[in-house]
N, C-alpha and C positions, 0 to 999 in steps of 0.2 A: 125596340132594342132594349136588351136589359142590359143594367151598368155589370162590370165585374166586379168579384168579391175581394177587390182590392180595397184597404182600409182608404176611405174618403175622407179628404179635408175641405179640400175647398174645388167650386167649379167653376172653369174661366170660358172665356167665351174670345175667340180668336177670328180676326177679320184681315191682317195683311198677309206676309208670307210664311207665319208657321200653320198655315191653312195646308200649307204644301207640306204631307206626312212624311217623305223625307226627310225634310228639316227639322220636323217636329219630335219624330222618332229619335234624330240625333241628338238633339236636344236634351229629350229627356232622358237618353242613356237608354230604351225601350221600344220594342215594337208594339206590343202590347196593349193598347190602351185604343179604348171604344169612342169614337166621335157622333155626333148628331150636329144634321144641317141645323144653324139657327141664324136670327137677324138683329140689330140694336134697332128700333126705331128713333126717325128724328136726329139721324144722323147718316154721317157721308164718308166715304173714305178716297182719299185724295195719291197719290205720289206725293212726297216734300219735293218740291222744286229742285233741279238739279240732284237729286240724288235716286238713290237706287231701292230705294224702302219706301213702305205707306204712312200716312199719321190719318187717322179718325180726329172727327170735330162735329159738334152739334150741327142740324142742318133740317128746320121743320121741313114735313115733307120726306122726307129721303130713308134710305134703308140701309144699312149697312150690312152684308150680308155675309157670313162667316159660319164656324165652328163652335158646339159649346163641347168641351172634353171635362169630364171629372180626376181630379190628379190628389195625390198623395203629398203629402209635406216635404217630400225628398224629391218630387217633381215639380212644386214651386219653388223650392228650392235652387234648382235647375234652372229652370224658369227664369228667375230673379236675374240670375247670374250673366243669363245670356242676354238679355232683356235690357240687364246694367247699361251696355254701352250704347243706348240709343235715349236714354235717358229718357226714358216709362217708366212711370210708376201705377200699381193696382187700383183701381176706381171699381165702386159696385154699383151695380145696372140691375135694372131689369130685363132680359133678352128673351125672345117669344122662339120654342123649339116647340113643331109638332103640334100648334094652335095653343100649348098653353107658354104662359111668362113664368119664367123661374130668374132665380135672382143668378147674378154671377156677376165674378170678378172679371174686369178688363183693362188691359194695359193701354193708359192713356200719356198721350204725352204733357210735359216737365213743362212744357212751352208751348207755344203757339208756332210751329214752323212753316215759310212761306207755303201757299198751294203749286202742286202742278196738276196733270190731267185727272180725271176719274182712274180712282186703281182698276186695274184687272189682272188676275189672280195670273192666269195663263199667260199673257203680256211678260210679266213675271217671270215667270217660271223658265217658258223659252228664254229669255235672256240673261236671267239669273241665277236660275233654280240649283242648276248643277256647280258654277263656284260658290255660292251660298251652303251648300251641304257642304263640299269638302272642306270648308272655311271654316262651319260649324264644330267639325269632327277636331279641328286644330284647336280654336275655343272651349271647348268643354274639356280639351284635355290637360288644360288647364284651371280647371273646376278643383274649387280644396287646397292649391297649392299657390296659386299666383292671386293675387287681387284681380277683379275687376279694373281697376282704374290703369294697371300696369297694362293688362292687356290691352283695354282701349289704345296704350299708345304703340300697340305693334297691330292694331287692326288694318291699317293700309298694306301693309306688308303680308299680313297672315291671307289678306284674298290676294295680292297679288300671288303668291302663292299658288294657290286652290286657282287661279286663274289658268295656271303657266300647269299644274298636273291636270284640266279639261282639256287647253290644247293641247297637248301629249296624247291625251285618249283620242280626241278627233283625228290627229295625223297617224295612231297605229292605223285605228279606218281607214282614212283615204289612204294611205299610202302600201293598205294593203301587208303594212307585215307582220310578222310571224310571231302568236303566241307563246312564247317559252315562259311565262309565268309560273308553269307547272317543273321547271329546271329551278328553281330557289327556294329552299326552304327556310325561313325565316322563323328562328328561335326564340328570341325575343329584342325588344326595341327600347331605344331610350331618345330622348333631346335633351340633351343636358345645359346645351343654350340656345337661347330664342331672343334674340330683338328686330335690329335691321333684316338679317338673316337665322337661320336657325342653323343648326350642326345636330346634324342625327350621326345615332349608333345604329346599327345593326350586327347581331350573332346571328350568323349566317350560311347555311350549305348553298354550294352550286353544281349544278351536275358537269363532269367535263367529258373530254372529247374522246376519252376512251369508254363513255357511259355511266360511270359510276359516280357519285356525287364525292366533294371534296370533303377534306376532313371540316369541323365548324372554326368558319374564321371572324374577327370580327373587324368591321368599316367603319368608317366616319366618313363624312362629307357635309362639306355645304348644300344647304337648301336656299333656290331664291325665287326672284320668280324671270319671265322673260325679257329681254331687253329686244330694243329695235337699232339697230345701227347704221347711219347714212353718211354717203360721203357725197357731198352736192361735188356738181362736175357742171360748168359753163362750156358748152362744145363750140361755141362761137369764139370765144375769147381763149380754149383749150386750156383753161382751169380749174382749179379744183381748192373749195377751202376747206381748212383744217381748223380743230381749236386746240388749245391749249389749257391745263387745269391740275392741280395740283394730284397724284394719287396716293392712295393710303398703301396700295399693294406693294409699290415701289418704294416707299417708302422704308415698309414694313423689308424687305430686302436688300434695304443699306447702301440703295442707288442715293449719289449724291446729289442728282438733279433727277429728284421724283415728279415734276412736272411730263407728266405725256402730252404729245403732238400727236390727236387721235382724230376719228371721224364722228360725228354728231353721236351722242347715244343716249339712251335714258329708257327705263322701265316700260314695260306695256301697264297702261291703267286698267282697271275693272270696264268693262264695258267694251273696250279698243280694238280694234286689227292692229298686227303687225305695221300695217300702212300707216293706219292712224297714227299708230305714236309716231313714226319716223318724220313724217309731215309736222304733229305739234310739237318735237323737239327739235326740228328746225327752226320756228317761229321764235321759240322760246330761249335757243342758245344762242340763234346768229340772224335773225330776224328776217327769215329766209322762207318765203314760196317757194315750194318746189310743185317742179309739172311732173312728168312722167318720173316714176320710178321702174329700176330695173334689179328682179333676186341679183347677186353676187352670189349669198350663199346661205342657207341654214343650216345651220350645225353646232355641237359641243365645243364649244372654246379649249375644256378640259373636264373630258368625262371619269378618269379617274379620280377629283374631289369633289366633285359637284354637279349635280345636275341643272346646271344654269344654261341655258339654249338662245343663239343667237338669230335674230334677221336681219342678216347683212343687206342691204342697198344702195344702190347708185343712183340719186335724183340728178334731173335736169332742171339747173337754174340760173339765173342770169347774177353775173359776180362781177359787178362791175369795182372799182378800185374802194370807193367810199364803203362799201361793204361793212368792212372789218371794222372789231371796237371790241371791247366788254360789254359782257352782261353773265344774266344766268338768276337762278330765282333767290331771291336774297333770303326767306324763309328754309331754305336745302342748304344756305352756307356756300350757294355758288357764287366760283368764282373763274370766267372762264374768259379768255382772250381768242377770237379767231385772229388766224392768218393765209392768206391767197399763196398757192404754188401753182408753180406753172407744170403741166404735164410734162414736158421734159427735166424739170425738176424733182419731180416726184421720183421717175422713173431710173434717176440719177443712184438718190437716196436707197430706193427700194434695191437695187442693185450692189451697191456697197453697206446694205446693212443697217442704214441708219436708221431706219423705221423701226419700232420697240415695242408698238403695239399691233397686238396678234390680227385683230379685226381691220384694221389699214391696209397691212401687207394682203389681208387674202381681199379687201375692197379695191387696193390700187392694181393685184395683181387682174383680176377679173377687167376691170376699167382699160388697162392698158393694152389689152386682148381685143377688144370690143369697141373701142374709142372711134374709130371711124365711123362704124355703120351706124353711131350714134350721132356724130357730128351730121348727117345727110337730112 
């Protein structure tokens, strides 16, 4: 294979997941760019323990087995940047491509971080590949204007993200609906803030219902990523707990007592089912096993400002009186109090009103529909 006539600076040699050309393409802002299979000798490539990325480490015997690519100063550049937040820095090797060793750069890690299993690339990929790219595409578009270091600290957030736009693609799939993509013309695009959340612009046509596309309008919205929401429900004892916790949205709306009386909830993590999270944010708000979970409902909370998408739940679990207390994760600033209601209590509240948040009323509403054939 011959290299392209693109001006050469330096040539790196790649062994975890920018092996996967999607990423890597995004990465460097280019499709463009020619790879050759190649290996490190004398070394190993590992998962870091608990996490979702590889680290390379000496290891007589062993091969590390990767990509050598030749790139331009504006794609180490690139490189660098994206690179930043896992704390790698360039080391040069020797790496054997095609029976001969040529020399190349590779990104070693800052530290020694614990081992988990042998990498495998594909391992990877299926579990990662696809929120890794969209995550990439949010990063780099921050390339030239943000620091490094700023971003690192909206990395959890930026895949939670790219999380929550994968499952959106898998549910058009299964769920079989209807591509109108080709109804929006999008003019041009802005984020004018990103941290916890992001706020996108779009200038924008739609096509409407007499055929013709609207005049261009422009949107905002919140961007987040998914939440899992659980309301534990004891069918022996015919109750149900609730927490309690300070909110900023109520707040932000000049309610005097911005504390909500809501149902278990917290973000879906990288890697999670909807289940998953609703089970570890049980553990982790009101220290609760839950057995069987049952949908209530998936759906948009409020799809004209945000694309934030719920999974509501009804778990079954035993709630017996000592239950209830504080807790909540003291690095998040929580601070959350459960409390025990009795199903004819709830049903009380829900009825005159008293329930304030939106994800309760449609969990209590679902619960008190179906309550029996749950109690059996």
């Amino acid at each position: 294979m011959g290299w392209s006539s693109v001006l050469v600076t330096q040539t790196l040699f790649f062994y975890g997941s920018l092996c996967h050309l999607p990423l890597l393409h995004v990465v460097l802002g280019r499709a463009d760019v020619e790879v050759e299979q190649a290996s490190l000798v004398d070394h190993a490539v590992h998962w870091v323990s608990d996490e979702n990325y590889p680290t390379i480490h000496a290891k007589a015997g062993e091969r590390a087995v990767g990509i050598v690519v030749q790139l331009t100063g504006e794609d180490v550049a690139r490189l660098n940047y994206y690179e930043g937040a896992f704390s790698y820095d360039l080391q040069t090797f020797q790496v054997e491509s095609s029976g001969e060793f040529r020399t190349a750069d590779v990104y070693f890690p800052t530290q020694n971080p614990p081992l988990g299993e042998p990498w495998v690339l594909d391992n990877w990929v299926e579990k990662f590949g696809r929120v890794n790219v969209e995550a990439a595409k949010e990063i780099m578009s921050y390339y030239g204007s943000v620091s490094m270091n700023e971003v690192t600290k909206r990395f959890t957030q930026i895949h939670s993200r790219a999380a929550a736009l994968v499952r959106m693609q898998d549910r058009n799939q299964y769920d079989k609906r209807a591509d109108r993509s080709a109804d929006i013309v999008v003019d041009d695009a802005r984020r004018p803030y990103s941290f916890f959340f992001t706020l996108e612009e779009h200038d924008l046509k739609v096509r409407q219902f007499d055929g013709g596309f609207s005049p261009q309008m422009t949107r905002a919205g919140f961007v987040s990523g998914d939440a899992s929401i659980l309301l534990p429900f004891d069918p022996v004892r015919k109750r149900v707990l609730l927490v309690e916790q300070f909110r900023y949205g109520a707040f932000l709306a000049g309610d005097s007592d911005p504390w909500s009386i809501e149902p278990i909830a917290g973000r879906i993590d990288l890697g999670e089912t909807a289940e998953q999270a609703a089970r570890r944010e049980a553990m982790e708000e009101a220290g609760l096993e839950i057995g069987e979970l049952h949908t209530a409902a998936r759906c948009y909370p409020s799809p004209g400002v945000s694309n934030e998408f719920f999974h509501i739940f009804v778990g079954l679990c035993e709630l017996p009186n000592d239950i209830i207390g504080v807790s909540g994760k003291a690095d998040e600033h929580e601070d959350i109090k459960s409390h025990l209601m009795s199903l004819d209590e709830l049903e009380r509240q829900l009825d005159t009103h008293q329930l304030r948040n939106a994800p309760l009323v449609v969990a209590a509403s679902w619960l008190l529909r179906h309550h029996e054939k749950l109690s059996r």
